[in-house]
N, C-alpha and C positions, 0 to 999 in steps of 0.2 A: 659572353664577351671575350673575343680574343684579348691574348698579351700584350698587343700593340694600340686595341682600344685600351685598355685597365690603362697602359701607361699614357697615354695620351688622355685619358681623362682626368688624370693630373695635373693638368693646365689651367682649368677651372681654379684651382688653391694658389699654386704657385704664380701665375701671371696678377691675380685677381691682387696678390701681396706686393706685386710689382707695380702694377697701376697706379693702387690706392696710393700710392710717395713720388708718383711722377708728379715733377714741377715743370714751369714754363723753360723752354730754350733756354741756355745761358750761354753766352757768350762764345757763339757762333765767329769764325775767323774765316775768311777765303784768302791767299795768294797764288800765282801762277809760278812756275820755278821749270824756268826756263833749262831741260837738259840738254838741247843742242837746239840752233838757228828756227827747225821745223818743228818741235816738239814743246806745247807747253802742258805743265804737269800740274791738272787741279791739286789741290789741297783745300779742306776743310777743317779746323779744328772747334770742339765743343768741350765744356769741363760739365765732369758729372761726381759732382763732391771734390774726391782728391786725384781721381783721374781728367787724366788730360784723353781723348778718345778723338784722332785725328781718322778723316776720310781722305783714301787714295785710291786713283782709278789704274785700273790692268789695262784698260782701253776698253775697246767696245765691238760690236758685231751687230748686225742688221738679222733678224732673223723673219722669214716668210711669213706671208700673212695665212700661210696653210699652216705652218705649225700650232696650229690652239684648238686642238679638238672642243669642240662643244658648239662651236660656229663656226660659219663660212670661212672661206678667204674674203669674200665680201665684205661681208662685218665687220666681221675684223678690221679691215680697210676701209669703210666708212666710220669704223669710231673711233679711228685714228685720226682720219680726215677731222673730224668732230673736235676733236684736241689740240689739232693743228701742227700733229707728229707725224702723220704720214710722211714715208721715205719709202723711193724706187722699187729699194729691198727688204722693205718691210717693216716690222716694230726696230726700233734699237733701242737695245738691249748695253748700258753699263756692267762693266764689271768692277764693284765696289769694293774695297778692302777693307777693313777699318782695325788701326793699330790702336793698344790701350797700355797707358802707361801711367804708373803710380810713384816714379821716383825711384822703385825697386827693381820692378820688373816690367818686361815691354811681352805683350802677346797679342800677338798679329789672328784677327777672323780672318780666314781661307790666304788664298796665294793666286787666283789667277789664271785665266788661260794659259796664259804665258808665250804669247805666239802659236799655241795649239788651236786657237777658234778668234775668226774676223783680225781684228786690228788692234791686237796688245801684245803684253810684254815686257807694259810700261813699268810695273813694280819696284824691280830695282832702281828705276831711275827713281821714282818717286820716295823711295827710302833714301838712295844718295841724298835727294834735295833736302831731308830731316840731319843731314850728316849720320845715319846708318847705315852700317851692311848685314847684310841678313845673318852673319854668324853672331851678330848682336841683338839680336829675336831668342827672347825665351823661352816661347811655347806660341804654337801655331797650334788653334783649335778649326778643324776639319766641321765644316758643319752637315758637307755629304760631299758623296765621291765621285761625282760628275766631273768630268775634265775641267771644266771653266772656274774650279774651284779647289782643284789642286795640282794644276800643271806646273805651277809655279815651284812646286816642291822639289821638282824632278828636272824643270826642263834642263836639256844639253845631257839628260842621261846624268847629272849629279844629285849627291844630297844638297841643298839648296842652302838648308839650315841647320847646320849642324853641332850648333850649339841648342837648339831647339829641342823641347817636352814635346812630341804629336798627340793631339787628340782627337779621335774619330770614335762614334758610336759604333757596339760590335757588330751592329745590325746591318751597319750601310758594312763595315769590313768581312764576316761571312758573306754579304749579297753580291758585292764584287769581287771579290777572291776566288767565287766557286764559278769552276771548269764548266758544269751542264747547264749554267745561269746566260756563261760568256757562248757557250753555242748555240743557245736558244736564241739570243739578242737579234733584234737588227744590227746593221751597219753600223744605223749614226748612235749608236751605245759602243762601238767596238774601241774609241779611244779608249774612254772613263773605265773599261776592264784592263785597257793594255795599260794605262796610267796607276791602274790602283794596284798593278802584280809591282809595277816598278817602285812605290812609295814603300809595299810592304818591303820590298827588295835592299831600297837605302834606307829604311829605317826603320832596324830591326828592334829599336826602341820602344817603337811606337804602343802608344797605352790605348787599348781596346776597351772604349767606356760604353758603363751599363749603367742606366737610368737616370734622373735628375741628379746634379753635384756640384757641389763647390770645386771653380778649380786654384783660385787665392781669392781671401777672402774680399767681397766683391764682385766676383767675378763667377757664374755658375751658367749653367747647363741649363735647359729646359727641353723637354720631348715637343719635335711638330713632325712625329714621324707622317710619311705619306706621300709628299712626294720623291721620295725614294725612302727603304724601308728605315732608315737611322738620320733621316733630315730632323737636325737639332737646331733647335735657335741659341743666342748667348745675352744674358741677364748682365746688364753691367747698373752696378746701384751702389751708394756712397752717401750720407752724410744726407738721406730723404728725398735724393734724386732721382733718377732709373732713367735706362735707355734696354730697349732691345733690339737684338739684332736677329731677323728674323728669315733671313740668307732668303729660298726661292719661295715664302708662301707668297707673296707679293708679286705679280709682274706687271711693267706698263698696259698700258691702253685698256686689258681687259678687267686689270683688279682696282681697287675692291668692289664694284660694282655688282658683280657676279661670281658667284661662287661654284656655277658647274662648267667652267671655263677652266680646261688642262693645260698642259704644254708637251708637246711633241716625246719630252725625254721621261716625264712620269711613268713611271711603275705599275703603279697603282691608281687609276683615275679617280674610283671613287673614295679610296682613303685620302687624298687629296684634299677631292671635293669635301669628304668630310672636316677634315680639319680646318679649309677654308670658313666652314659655315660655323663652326663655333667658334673661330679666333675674330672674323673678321667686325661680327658685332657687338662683341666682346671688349675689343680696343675701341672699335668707337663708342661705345655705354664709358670710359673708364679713363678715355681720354688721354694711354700710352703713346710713348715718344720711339717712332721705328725707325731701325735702318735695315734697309734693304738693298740687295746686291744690285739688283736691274734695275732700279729707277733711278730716273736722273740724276745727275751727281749734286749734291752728296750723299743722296741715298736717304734723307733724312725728312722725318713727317707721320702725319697721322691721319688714321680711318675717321673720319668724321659721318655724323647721321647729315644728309641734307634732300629734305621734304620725302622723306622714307625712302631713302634710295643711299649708299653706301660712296664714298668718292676718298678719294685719297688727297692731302694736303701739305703741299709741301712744308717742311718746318722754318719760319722766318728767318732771314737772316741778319743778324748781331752781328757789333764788335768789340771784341776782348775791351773791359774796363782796365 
């Protein structure tokens, strides 16, 4: 068994302890927050114990119905059709944030194309709209280091957050960092190298995390290495609640139906695959509360069993008592 199976068969204990205290939704909240005439800024908020855990979108991007190795562009596009999401350009693709805040501390999951991929950027307005600026972000956990989830860090060539703890797995930071990695690459990989030289760049800070961890109590780490070699997810639990957040095992149209269905930017296809197929019936047996970066906003929902086939279900939505 490699390093990267051992630690990923760690999910098994740790997720299984997560499940078993998930309770129903609570108190789901949407408003629109208008930051100028053309632009409206979802928001989402949920409480999980003593966290408040709001969703905010970077915007979004259409991506081809070639990018999903495992089936056609066809397919793809017929079970889109099927959902009734088909678009010109293909799946669209959210890009979710989600801030968590306990009264003490605020830490932000990822940061965002940032204007680097489709149609975002929207970040800081959608912080303005909570009355934050991002040097009031205490830690930004990196869940991997594909541009659409950490452009936000850098873009305009600054430190973003620079009151900010960075957290990245060392795995995804060797895998990006190294020179014969970024010349082997394709093309559409050559931002998320030239993006992660600049993050190491502004933030020499930054904590290069190794294996499952608490990062405030509450608040921890779990391995979904695979699709890229340090893709982490983040365990937020309080008071016999739990949410996780499960950044790209999840994408529209093709999950969780199917588990030998890639995406264009993967690494690793079959470690992927693999972790697809133990996570994905695993949340449905256990009945875990997810969020996830690309699915529709808020990103929030769960793997359900229906008539032996796997489907994805949006989490209802409440309002604040």
């Amino acid at each position: 068994m490699t390093g990267t199976s051992r630690r990923a068969f760690t999910l098994g204990l740790s997720f299984g302890a997560l499940a078993a205290r998930t309770l129903p939704l609570v108190g789901l909240v949407s408003h629109a927050a208008a930051a100028s005439p053309a632009v409206n800024l979802p928001q989402a908020q949920i409480r999980i114990g003593r966290f408040t855990v709001t969703a905010l979108a970077d915007g979004y991007a259409d991506m081809p119905y070639s990018y999903f190795p495992g089936r056609t562009p066809e397919q793809v596009e017929q079970a889109a059709r099927a959902q009734f999401v088909a678009r010109p350009g293909g799946v669209r693709f959210l890009f979710n944030q989600y801030l968590i805040e306990d009264g003490e501390r605020r830490v932000l999951i990822d940061t965002g194309p940032a204007g680097s991929l489709g149609q975002t950027g929207l970040l800081p307005q959608a912080l303005a709209a909570l009355g934050l600026r991002p040097d009031q972000i205490d830690a930004v956990i990196v869940t991997h280091m594909h541009q659409d989830h950490i452009g936000g860090l850098v873009a305009g060539g600054r430190n973003n957050f620079p009151s900010a703890e960075i957290y990245i797995d060392r795995r995804d930071v060797v895998h990006w960092t190294n020179p014969a990695k970024q010349n082997a690459a394709p093309e559409y990989l050559q931002p998320s190298f030239r993006l992660s030289a600049e993050v190491m760049r502004l933030y020499p800070r930054l904590q290069a995390i190794d294996g499952e961890r608490q990062i405030t109590r509450g608040i921890s780490i779990i391995d979904l290495a695979g699709h890229t070699p340090g893709h982490i997810g983040v365990r937020i639990e309080d008071a016999g609640q739990s949410l996780i957040m499960v950044s790209d095992m999840v994408f529209p149209v093709v999950h969780p139906s199917a588990t030998d269905v890639n995406f264009l930017m993967e690494q690793d296809h079959a470690a992927a695959q693999a972790m697809r197929a133990r996570f994905f019936p695993r949340a449905a047996e256990q009945g875990a509360l997810i969020a996830a970066t690309h699915m529709a906003f808020p990103g929030l929902g769960r793997i359900v069993s229906d008539r032996g086939s796997l489907r994805w279900q949006p989490a209802d939505w409440a309002f604040q008592a």
